[in-house]
ROZA-865823 format. One record per residue: residue number from 1; chain; x, y, z of N, C-alpha, C in turn. Coordinates in nm, 3 decimals, padded with zeros to 5 digits, m for minus. Example, Ala and Ser with C-alpha at 12.3 -4.5 7.8 and 13.67 -1.06 7.14 Angstrom:
2
<r num="1" chaine="A" n_px="01.319" n_py="m00.569" n_pz="00.780" ca_px="01.230" ca_py="m00.450" ca_pz="00.780" c_px="01.320" c_py="m00.330" c_pz="00.780"/>
<r num="2" chaine="A" n_px="01.285" n_py="m00.225" n_pz="00.708" ca_px="01.367" ca_py="m00.106" ca_pz="00.714" c_px="01.290" c_py="00.003" c_pz="00.787"/>
***
This chain:
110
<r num="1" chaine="A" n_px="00.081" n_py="m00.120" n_pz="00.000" ca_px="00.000" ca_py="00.000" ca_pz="00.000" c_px="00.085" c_py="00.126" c_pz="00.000"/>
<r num="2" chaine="A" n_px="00.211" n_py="00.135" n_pz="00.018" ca_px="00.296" ca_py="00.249" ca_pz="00.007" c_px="00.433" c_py="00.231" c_pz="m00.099"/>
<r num="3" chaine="A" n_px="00.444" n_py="00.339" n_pz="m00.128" ca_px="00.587" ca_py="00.329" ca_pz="m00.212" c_px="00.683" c_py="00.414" c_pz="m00.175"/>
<r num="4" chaine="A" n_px="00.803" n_py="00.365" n_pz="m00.198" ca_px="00.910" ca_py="00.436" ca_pz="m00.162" c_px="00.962" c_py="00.562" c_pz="m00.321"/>
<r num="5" chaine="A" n_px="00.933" n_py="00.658" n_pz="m00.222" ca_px="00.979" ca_py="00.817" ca_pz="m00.336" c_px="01.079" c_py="00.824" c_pz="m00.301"/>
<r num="6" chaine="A" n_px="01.133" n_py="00.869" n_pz="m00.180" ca_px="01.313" ca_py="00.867" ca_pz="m00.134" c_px="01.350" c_py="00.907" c_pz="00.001"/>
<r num="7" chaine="A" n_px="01.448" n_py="00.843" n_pz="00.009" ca_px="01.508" ca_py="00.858" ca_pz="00.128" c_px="01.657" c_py="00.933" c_pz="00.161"/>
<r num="8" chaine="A" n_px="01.628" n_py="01.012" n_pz="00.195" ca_px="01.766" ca_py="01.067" ca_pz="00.237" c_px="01.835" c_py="01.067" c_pz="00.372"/>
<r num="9" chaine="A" n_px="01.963" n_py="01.002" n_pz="00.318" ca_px="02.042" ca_py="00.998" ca_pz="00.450" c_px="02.153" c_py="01.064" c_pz="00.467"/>
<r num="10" chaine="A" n_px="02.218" n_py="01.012" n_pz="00.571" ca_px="02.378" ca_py="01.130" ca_pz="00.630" c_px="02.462" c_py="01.017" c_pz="00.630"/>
<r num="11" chaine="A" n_px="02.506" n_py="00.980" n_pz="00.512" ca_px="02.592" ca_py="00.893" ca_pz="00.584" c_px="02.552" c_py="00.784" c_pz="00.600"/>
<r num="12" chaine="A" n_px="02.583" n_py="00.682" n_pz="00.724" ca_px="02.552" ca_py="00.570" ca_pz="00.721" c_px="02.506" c_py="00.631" c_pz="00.880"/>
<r num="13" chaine="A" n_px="02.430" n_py="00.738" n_pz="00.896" ca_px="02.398" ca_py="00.785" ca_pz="01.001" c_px="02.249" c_py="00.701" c_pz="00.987"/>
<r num="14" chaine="A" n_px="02.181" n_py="00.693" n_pz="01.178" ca_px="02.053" ca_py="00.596" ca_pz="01.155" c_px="01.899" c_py="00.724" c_pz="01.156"/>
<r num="15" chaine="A" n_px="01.953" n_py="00.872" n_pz="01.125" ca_px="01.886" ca_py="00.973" ca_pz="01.126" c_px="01.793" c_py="01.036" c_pz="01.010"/>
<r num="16" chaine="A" n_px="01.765" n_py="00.915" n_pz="00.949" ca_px="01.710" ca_py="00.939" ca_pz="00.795" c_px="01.578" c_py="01.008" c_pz="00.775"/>
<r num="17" chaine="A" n_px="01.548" n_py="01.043" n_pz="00.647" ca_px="01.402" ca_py="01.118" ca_pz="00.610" c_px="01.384" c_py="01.000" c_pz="00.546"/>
<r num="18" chaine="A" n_px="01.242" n_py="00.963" n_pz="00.579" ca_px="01.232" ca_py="00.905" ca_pz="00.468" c_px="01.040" c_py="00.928" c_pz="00.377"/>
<r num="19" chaine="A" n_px="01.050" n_py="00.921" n_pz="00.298" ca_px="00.932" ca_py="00.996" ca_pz="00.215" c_px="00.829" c_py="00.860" c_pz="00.128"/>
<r num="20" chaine="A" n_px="00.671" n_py="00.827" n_pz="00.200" ca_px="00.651" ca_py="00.719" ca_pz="00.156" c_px="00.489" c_py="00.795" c_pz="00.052"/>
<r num="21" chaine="A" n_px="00.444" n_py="00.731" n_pz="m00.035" ca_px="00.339" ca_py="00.742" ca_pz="m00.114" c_px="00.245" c_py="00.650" c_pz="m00.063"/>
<r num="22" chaine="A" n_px="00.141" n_py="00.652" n_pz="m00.004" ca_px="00.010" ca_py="00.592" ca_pz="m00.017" c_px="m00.071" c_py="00.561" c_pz="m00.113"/>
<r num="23" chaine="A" n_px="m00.075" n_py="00.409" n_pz="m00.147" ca_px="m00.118" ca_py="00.430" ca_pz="m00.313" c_px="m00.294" c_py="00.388" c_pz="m00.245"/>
<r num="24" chaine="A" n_px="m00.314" n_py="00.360" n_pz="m00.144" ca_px="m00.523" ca_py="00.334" ca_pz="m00.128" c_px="m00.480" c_py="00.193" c_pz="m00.072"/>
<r num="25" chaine="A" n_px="m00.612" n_py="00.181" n_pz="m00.043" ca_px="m00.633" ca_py="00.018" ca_pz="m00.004" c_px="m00.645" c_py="m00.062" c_pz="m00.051"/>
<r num="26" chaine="A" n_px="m00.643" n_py="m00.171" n_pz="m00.017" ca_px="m00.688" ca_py="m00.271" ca_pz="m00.183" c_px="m00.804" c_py="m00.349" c_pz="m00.137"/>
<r num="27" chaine="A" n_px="m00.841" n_py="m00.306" n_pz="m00.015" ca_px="m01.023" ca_py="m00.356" ca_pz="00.007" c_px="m01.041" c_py="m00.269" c_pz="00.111"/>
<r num="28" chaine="A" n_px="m01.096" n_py="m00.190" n_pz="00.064" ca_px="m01.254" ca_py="m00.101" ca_pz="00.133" c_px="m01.329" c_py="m00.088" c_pz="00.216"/>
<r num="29" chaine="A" n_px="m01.326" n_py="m00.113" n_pz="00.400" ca_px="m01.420" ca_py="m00.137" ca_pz="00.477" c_px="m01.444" c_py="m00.017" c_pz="00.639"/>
<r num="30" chaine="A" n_px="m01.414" n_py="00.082" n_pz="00.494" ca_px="m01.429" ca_py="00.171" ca_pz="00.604" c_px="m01.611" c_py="00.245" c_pz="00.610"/>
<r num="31" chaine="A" n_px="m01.636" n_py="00.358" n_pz="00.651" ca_px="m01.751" ca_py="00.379" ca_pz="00.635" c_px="m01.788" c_py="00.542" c_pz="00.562"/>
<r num="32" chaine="A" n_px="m01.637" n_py="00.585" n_pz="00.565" ca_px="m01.662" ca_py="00.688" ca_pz="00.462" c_px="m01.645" c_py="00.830" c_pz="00.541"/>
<r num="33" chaine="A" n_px="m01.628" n_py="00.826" n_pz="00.680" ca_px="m01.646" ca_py="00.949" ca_pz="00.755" c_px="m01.514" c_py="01.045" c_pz="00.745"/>
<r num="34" chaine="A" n_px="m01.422" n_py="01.030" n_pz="00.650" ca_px="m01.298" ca_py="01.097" ca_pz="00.636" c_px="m01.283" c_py="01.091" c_pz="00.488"/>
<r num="35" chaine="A" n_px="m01.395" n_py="01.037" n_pz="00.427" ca_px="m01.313" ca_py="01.054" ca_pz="00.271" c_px="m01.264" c_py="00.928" c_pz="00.259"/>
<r num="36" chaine="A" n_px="m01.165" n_py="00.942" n_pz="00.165" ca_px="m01.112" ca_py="00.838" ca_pz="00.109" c_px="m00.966" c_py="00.824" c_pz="00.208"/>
<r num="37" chaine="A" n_px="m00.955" n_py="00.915" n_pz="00.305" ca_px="m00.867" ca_py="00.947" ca_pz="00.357" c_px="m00.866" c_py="00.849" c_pz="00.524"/>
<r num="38" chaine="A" n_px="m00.743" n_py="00.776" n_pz="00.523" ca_px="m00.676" ca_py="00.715" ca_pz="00.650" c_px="m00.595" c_py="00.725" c_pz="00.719"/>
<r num="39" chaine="A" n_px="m00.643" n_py="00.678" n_pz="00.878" ca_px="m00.530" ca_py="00.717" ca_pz="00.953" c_px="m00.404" c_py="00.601" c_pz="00.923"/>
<r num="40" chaine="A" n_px="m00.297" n_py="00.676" n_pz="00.943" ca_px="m00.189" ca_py="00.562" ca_pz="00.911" c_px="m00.080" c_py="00.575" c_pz="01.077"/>
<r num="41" chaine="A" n_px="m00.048" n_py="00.468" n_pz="01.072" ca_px="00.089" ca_py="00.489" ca_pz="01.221" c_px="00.187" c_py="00.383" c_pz="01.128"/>
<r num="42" chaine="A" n_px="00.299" n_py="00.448" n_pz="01.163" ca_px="00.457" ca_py="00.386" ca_pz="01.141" c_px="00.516" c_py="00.353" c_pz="01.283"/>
<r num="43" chaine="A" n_px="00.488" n_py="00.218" n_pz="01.349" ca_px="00.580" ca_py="00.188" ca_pz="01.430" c_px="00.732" c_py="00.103" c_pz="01.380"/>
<r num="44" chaine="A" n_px="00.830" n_py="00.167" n_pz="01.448" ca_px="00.976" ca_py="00.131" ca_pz="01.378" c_px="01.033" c_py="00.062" c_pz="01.550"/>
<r num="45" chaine="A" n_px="01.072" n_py="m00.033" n_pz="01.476" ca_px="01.198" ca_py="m00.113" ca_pz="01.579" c_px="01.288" c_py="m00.033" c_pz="01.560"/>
<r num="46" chaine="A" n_px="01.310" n_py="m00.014" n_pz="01.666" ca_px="01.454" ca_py="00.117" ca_pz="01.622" c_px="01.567" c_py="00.007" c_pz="01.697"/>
<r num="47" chaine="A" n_px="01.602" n_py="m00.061" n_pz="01.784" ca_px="01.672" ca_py="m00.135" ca_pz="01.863" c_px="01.651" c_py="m00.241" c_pz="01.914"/>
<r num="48" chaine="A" n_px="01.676" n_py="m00.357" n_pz="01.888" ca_px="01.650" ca_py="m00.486" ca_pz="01.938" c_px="01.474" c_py="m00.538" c_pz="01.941"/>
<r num="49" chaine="A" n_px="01.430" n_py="m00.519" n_pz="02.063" ca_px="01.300" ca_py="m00.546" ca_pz="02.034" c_px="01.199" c_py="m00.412" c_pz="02.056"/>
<r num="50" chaine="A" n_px="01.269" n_py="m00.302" n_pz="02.083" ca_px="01.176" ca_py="m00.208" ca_pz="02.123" c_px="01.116" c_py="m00.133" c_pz="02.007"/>
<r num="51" chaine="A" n_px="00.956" n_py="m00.065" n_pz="01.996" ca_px="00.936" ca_py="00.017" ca_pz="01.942" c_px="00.911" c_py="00.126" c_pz="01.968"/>
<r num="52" chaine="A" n_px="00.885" n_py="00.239" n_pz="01.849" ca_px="00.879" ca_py="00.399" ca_pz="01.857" c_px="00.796" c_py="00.416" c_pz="01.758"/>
<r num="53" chaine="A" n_px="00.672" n_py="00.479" n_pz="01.784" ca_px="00.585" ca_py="00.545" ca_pz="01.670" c_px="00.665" c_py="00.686" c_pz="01.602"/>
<r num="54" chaine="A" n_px="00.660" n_py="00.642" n_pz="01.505" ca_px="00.743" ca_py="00.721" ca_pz="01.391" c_px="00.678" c_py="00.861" c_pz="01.310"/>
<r num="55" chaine="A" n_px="00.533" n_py="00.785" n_pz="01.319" ca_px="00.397" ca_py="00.869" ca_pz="01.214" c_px="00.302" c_py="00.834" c_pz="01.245"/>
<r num="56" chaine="A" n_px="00.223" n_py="00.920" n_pz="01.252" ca_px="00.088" ca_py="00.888" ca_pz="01.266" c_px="m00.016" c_py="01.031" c_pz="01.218"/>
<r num="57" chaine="A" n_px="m00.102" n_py="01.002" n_pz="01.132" ca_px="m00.180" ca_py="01.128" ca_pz="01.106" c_px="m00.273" c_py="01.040" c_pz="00.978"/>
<r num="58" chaine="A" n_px="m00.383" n_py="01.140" n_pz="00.949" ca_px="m00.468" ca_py="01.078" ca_pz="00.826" c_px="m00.377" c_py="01.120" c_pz="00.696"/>
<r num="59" chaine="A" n_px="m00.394" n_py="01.012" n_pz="00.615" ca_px="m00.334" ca_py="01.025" ca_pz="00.469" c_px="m00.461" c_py="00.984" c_pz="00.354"/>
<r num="60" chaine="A" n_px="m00.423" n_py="01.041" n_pz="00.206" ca_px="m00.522" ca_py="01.030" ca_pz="00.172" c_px="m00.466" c_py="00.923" c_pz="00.018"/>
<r num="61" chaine="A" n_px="m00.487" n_py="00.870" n_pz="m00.022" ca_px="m00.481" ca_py="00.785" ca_pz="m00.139" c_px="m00.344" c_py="00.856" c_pz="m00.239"/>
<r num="62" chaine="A" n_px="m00.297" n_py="00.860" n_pz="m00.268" ca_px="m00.164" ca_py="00.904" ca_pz="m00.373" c_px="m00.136" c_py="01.041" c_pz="m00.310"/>
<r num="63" chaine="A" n_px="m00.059" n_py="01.092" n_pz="m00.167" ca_px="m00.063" ca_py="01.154" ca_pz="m00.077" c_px="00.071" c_py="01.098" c_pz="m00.003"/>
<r num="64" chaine="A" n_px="00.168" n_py="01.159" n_pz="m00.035" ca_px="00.329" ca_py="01.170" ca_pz="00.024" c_px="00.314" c_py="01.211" c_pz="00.157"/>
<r num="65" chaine="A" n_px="00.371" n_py="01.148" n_pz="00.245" ca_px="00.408" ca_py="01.151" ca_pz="00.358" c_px="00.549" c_py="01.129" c_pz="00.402"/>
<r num="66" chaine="A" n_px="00.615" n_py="01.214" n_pz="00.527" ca_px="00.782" ca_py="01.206" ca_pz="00.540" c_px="00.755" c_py="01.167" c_pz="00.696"/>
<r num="67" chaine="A" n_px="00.844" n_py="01.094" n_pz="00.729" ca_px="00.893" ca_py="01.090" ca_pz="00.874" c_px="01.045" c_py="01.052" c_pz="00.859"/>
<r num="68" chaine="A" n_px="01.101" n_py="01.041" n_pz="00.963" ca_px="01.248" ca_py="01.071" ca_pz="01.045" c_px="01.244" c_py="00.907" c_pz="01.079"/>
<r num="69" chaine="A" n_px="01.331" n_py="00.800" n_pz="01.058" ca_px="01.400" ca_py="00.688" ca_pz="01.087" c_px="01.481" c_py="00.741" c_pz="01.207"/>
<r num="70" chaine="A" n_px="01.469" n_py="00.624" n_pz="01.333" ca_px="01.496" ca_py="00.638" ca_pz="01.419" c_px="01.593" c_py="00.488" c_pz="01.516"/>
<r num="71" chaine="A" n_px="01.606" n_py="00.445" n_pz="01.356" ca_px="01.680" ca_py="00.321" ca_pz="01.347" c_px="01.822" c_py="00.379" c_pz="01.407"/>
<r num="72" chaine="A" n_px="01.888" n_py="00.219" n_pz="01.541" ca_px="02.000" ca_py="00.256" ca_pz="01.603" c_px="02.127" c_py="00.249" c_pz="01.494"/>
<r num="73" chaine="A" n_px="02.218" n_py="00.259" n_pz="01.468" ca_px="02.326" ca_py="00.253" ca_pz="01.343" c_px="02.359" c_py="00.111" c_pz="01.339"/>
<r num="74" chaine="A" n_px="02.403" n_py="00.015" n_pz="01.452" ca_px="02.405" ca_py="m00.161" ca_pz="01.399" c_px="02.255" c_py="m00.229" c_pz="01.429"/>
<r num="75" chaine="A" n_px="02.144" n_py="m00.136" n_pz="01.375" ca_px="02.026" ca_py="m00.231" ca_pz="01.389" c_px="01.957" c_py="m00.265" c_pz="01.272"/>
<r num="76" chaine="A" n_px="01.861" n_py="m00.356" n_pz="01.213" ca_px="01.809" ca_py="m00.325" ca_pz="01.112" c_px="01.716" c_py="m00.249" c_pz="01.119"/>
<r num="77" chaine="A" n_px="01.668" n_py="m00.184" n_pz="00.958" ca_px="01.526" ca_py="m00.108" ca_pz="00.955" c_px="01.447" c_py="m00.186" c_pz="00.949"/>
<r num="78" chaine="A" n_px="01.322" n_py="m00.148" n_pz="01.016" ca_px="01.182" ca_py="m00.258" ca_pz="01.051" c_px="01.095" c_py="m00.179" c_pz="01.084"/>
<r num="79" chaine="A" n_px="00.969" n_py="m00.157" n_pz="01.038" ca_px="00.897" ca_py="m00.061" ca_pz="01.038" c_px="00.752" c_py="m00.111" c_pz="01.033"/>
<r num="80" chaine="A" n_px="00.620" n_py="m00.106" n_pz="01.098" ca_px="00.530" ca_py="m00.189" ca_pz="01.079" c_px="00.433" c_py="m00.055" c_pz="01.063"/>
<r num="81" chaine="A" n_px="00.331" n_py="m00.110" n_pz="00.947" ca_px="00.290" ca_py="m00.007" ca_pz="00.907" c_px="00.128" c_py="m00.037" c_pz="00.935"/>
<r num="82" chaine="A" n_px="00.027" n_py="00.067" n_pz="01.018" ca_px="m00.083" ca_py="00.035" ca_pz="01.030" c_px="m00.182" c_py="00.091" c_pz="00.932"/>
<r num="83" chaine="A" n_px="m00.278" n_py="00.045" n_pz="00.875" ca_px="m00.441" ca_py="00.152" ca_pz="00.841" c_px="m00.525" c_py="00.123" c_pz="00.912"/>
<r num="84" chaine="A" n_px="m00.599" n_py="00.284" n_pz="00.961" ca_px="m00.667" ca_py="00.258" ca_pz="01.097" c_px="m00.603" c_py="00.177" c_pz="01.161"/>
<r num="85" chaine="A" n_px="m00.649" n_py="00.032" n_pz="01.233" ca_px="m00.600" ca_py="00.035" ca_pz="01.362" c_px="m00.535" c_py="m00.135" c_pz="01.274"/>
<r num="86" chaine="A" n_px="m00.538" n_py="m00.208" n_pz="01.203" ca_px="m00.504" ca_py="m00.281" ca_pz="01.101" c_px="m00.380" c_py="m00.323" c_pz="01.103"/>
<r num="87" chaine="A" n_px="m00.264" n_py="m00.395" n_pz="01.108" ca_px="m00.158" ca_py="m00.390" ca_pz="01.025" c_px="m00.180" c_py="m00.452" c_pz="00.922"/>
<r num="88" chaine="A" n_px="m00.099" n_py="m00.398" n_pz="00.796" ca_px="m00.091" ca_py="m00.377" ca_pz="00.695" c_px="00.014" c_py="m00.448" c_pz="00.600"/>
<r num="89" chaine="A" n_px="00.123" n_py="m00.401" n_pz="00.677" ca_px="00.240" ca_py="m00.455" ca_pz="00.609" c_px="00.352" c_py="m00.446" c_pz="00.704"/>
<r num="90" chaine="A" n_px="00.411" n_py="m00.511" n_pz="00.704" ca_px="00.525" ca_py="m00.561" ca_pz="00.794" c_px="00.691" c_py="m00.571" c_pz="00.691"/>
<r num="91" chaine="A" n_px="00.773" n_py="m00.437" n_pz="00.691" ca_px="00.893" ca_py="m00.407" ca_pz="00.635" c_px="01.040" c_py="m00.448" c_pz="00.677"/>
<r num="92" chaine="A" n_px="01.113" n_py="m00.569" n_pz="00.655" ca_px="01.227" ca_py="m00.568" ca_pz="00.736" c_px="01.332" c_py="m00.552" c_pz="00.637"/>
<r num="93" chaine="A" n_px="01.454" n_py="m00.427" n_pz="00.673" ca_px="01.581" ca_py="m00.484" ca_pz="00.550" c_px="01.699" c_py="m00.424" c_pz="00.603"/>
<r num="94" chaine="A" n_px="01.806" n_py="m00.432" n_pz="00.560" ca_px="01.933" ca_py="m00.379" ca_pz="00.634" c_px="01.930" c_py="m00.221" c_pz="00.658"/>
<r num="95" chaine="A" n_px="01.888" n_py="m00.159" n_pz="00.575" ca_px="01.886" ca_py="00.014" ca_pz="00.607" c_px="01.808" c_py="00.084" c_pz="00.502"/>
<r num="96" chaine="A" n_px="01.799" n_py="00.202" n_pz="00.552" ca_px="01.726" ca_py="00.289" ca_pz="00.501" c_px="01.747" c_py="00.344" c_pz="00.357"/>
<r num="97" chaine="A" n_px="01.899" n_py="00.308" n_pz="00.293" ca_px="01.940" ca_py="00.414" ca_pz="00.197" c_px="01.958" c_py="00.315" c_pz="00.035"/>
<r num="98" chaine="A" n_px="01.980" n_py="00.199" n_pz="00.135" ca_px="01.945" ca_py="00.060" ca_pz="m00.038" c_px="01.824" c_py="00.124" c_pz="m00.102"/>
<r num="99" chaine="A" n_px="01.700" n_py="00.155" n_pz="m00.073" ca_px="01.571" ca_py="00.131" ca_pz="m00.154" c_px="01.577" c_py="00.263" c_pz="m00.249"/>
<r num="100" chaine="A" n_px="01.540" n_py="00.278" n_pz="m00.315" ca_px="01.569" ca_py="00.377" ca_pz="m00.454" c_px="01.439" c_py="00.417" c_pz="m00.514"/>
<r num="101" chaine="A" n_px="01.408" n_py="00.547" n_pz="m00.512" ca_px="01.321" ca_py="00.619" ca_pz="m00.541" c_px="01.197" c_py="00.546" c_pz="m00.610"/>
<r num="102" chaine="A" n_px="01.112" n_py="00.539" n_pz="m00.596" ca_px="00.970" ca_py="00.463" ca_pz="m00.648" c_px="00.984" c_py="00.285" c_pz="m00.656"/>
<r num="103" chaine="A" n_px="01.039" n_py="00.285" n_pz="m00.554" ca_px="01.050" ca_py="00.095" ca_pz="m00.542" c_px="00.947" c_py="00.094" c_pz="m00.429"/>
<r num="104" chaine="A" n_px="00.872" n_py="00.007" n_pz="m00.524" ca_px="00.729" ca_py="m00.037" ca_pz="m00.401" c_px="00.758" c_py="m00.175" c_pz="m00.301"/>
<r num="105" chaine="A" n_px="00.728" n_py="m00.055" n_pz="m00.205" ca_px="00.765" ca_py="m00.176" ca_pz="m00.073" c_px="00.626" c_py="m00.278" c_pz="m00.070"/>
<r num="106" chaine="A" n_px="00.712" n_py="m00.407" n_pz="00.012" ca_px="00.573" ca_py="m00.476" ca_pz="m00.028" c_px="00.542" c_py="m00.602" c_pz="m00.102"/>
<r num="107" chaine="A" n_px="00.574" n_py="m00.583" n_pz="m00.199" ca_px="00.556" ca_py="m00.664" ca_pz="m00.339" c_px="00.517" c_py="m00.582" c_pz="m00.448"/>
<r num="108" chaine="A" n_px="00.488" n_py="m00.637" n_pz="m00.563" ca_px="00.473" ca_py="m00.544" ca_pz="m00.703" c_px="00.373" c_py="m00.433" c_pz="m00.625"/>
<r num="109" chaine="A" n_px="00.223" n_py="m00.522" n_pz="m00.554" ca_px="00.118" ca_py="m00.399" ca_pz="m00.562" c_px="00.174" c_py="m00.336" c_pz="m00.440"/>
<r num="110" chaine="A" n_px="00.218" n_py="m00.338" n_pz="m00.371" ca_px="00.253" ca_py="m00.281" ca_pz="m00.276" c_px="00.209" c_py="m00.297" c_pz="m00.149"/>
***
C-alpha cells in the first residue's frame, strides 16, 4: 500500500528522512467518515526489540508523507505499518538508503 519516493540519509547515520506514497487500499471497509482518507501509524523497531511510533496522522490515497527513521546505526530497519488500527504490512531490511526512489515496498502492488 505504500511506495518508496526517497530517502535521504547522512551517511551511514541511523537519522534518515524518509518519504513514503500511499497508493489506497486494496479492500474497502471503512464507512466513509474521512473521505477516502486514512489514519496511518509507522511503528519502527529502532533497537533490538523495542518500538517507537514514527507517524501517525490521516493520509489520503496518492498523498506523500515524510517521517524521520529512528533506526539505532548496527540495527536493522523494521517498520510496521498500520491503516486505521489494522496492520498492513510488515517491512524488514538492512537500512534505510538501499531502496531507490519509487521501489514499491511490499511486493509489485505494494
Amino acid at each position: 500500500a505504500v511506495v518508496s519516493t526517497q530517502s535521504g540519509h547522512y551517511g551511514r547515520d541511523s537519522m534518515s528522512k524518509i518519504t513514503l506514497r500511499y497508493l489506497g487500499k486494496s479492500l474497502d471497509l471503512s464507512s466513509g467518515v474521512f473521505g477516502d482518507a486514512v489514519q496511518v501509524m509507522i511503528m519502527q523497531q529502532h533497537c533490538g526489540g523495542n518500538t517507537v511510533c514514527v507517524f501517525q496522522n490521516l493520509v489520503s490515497p496518492n498523498e506523500c508523507f515524510t517521517f524521520t527513521s529512528r533506526r539505532h546505526r548496527d540495527a536493522p530497519f523494521g517498520i510496521t505499518i498500520y491503516l486505521g488500527s489494522m496492520m498492513d504490512t510488515r517491512l524488514s531490511t538492512c537500512c534505510e538508503y538501499k531502496h531507490k526512489p519509487g521501489h514499491i515496498l511490499g511486493g509489485k502492488s505494494g
